[in-house]
N, C-alpha and C positions, 0 to 999 in steps of 0.2 A: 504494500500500500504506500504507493508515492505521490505526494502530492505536486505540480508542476508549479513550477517557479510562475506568481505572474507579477507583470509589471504593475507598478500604480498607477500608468498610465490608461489601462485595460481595465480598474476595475469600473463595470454599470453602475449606472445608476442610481441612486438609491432611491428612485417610484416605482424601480421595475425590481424590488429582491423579493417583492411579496409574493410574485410570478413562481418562484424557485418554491417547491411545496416544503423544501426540504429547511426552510428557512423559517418555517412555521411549528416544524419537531424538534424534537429534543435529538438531536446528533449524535449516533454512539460509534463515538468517534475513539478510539486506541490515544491511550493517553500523549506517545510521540508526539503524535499528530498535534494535538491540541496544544504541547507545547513550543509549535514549529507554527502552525500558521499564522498567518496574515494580518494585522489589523488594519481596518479600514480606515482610507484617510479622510471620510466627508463623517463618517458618524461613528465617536470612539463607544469603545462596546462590541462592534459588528467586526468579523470576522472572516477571512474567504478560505475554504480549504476547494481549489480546484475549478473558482470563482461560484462557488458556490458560498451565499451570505450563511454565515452561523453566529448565532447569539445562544442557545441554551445546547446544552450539550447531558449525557448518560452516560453514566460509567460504574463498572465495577470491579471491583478489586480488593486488595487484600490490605490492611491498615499494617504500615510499618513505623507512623510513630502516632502518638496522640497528644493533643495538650486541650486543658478545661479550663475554661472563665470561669465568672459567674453567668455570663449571656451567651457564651457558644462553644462548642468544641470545633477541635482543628485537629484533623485529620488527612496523615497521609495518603495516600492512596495509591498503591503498587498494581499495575493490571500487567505486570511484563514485558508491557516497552517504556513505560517510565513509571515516576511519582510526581501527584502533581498533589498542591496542598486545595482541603476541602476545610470551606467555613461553614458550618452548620450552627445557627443560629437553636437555641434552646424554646420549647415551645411554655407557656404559661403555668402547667402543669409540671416540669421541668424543674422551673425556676422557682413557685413555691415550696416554702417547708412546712413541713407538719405540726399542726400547731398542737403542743400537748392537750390532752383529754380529762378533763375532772369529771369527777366521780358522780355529777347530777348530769352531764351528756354521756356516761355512761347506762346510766338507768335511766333514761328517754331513748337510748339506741334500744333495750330489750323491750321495752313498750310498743315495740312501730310493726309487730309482728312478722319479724322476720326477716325484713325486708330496711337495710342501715343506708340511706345516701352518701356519708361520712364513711363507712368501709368502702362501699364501692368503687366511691371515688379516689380512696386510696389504690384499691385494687390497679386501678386503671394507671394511675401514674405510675406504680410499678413495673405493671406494662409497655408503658410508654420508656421508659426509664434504661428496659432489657430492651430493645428495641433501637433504643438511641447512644446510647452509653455502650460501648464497643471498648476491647483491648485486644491490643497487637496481636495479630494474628490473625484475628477473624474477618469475616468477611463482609465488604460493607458495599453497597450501592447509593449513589450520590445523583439526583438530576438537580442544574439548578444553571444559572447563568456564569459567560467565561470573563473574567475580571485580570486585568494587572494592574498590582500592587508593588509598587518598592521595583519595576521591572521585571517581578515575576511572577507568572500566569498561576491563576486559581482558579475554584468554581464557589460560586457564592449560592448555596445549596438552597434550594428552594423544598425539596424531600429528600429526605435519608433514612436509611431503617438497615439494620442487623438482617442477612439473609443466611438462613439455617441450612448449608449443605452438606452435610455429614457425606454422600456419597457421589460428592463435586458433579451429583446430574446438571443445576444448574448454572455451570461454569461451563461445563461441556456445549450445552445448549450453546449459551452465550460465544463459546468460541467457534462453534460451526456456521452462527447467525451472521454475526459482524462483520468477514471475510463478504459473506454472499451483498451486504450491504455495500460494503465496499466496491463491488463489481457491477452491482446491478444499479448503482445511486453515483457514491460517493468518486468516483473513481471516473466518470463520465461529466466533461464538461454539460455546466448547464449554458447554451447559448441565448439567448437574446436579440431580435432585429429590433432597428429602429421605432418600430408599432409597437414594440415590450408585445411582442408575441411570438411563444417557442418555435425557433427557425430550425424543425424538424423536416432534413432533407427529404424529395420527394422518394430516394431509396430507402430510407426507414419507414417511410409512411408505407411502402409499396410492400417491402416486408413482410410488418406487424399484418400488413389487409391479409397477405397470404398465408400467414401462420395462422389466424383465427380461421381462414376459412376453412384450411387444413384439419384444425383441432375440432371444430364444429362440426363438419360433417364428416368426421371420420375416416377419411381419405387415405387409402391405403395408398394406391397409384393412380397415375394421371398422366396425361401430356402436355407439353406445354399451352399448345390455343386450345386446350380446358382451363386456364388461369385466368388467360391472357384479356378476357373481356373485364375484368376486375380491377383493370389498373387502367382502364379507356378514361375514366372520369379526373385521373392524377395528370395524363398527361393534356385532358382538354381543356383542364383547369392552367395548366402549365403555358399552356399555347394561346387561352385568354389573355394572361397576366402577360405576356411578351406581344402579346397584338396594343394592349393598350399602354406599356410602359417607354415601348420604343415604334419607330419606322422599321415595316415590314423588310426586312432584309432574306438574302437566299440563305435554307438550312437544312436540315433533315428533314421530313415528313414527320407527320405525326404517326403515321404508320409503322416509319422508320425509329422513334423515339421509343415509341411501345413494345416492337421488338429488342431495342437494344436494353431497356429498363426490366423489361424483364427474364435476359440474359444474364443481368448483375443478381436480379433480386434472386434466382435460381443458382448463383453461384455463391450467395452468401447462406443460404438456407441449405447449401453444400458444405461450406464449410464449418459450418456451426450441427452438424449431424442430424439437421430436421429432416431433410431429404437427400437420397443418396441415385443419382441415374433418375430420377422421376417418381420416385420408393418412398413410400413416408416411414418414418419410424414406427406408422400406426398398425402395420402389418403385423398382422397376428401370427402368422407363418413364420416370421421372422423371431419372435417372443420364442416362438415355439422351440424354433431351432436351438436358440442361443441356450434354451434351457436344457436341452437334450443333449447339446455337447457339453457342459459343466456336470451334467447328473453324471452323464459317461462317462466323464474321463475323472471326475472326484471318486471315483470308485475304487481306478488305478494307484498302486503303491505309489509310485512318485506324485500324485497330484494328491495325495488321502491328509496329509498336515496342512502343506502349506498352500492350497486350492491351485486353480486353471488361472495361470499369467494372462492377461488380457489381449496380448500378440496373439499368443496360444490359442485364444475362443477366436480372435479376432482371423485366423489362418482356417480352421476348422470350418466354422460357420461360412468362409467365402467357397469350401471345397463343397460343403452340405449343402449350402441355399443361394449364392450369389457371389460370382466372383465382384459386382460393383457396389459391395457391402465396406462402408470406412470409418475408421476408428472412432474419428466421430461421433458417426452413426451409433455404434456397438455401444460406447461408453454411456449416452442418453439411453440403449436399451438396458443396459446391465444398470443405472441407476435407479430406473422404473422398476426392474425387478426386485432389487435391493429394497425398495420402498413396500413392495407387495409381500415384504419375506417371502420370496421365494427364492432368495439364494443370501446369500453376507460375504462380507467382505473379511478375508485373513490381513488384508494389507492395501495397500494405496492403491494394486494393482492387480491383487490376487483375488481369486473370488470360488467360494463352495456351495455347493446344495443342498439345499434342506429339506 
């Protein structure tokens, strides 16, 4: 997770950050990162990781030092790529002390039948108390805004609370999440045209139309002028906007455009393993395969510990079902499988039958 160098001179707007959805959530953003990006120079507060605006940010991690006020604690907070310090403010309940008990609001508590405001409400700030009150080592979760102080970076905690993981499941979660965040969000500039309207080329557009209609109607295989009428409105919209922005000048045909847009869109729905020769990954034949050469060959003494290498399924399955079968491809089926238990993972690369 890199974030790219941008110029000050490059950063938008600020009537167009509200546009960025992601400048509206809380960012869980790997603590590096937060200590590395950007501040903006039109409004201090604001943030860019990737010209992406950020103001509130999520994190969790493990407390490696702590200090108490009377009005906040300050906590470190380690998630493995830094420490960044957290101010968490003490809530009301916190901050009170127990006022001692005489012995006539002792005997109006056993009158109330059963039922004491005054414990309860002890109860609760004890609650509150484990919950907030943390020591080294444990593990703490912090959303709140990103702050420099003294020139260096905090989070001015808006919630905080003790998170109980005895069997690190929600650490795991959290580090399987954040990576995918990272790729599908964080990691992809968010662009901007002069209208403060997302200047999502006409090949992403033409894509995303193709992969829905792919996933919608369940499309095993196809040709391409079975698509091809799908993407007539992208380029007629395209051929509008250049009739009325300029002087008609000589170019391709629209006929010609549509062919060529949709020669890209089919070689990046190639590369990304959605479709393989005109094959969706939806083919069930192909599910079928891939699972019959793992049950097969997990069977075998060399493949019975450490599962079917993914080459391995990947060689098999083109001699079984399609030599225009690509890794790709394989890898999006064997994750679907993965998902359905119907096989697991020994390793990054390995995979057995269940």
């Amino acid at each position: 997770m890199q974030a790219a160098v941008m110029d000050l001179a490059e950063e938008p707007p600020s009537m167009l950050w509200g546009l960025d959805p992601i400048f509206s959530a809380f960012a869980r953003l790997f603590v590096r990162d937060i200590l590395q990006i950007t501040e903006s120079t039109q409004v201090p507060g604001i943030y860019f990781y990737n010209w992406h605006p950020i103001y509130k940010v999520d994190v969790l991690g493990t407390v490696v030092y702590k200090r108490e006020r009377d009005d906040f604690f300050c906590y470190g907070v380690d998630d493995g790529t830094g420490v960044i310090n957290c101010l968490c403010w003490k809530s009301n309940l916190l901050k009170e002390e127990e006022a001692p008990r005489t012995s006539g609001e002792a005997h109006s508590d056993a009158t109330l039948g059963g039922f004491n405001p005054v414990a309860e409400l002890k109860k609760l700030r004890q609650a509150q108390q484990k919950r907030c009150r943390l020591e080294i080592g444990e593990l703490l979760r912090v959303r709140g805004r990103v702050k420099t102080s003294r020139q260096q970076r905090e989070i001015m905690a808006s919630t905080f609370y003790k998170v109980d993981d005895p069997m690190m499941a929600v650490q795991i979660a959290w580090m399987m999440e954040v990576p995918q965040l990272y790729r599908q969000f964080y990691d992809k500039r968010f662009q901007l045209d002069a209208a403060g309207s997302s200047a999502e080329s006409s090949l992403s557009k033409a894509t995303n139309l193709i992969k829905d209609f792919l996933k919608q109607r369940l499309v095993t295989k196809f040709r391409p002028y079975d698509v091809q009428d799908l993407l007539q409105p992208l380029i007629a919209s395209r051929l509008q906007t250049q009739a009325t922005e300029q002087e008609p000048v000589a170019g391709p045909s629209g006929r010609q455009q549509l062919s060529h847009l949709l020669k890209e869109v089919l070689q990046v729905l190639q590369n990304e393993g959605v479709v393989y020769r005109k094959v969706t990954v939806q083919d069930k034949d192909l599910f079928i395969a891939v699972k019959d050469v793992i049950r097969e060959d997990s069977r075998r003494e060399k493949y019975a510990e450490s599962g079917c290498h993914v080459l391995h399924i990947l060689s098999a399955v083109r001699q079984r079902y399609s030599l225009n079968l690509t890794k790709a491809a394989l890898e999006l089926v064997l994750k679907t499988l993965e998902c359905d238990s119907d096989i697991v993972s020994t390793s990054d690369s390995h995979y057995v039958a269940l």
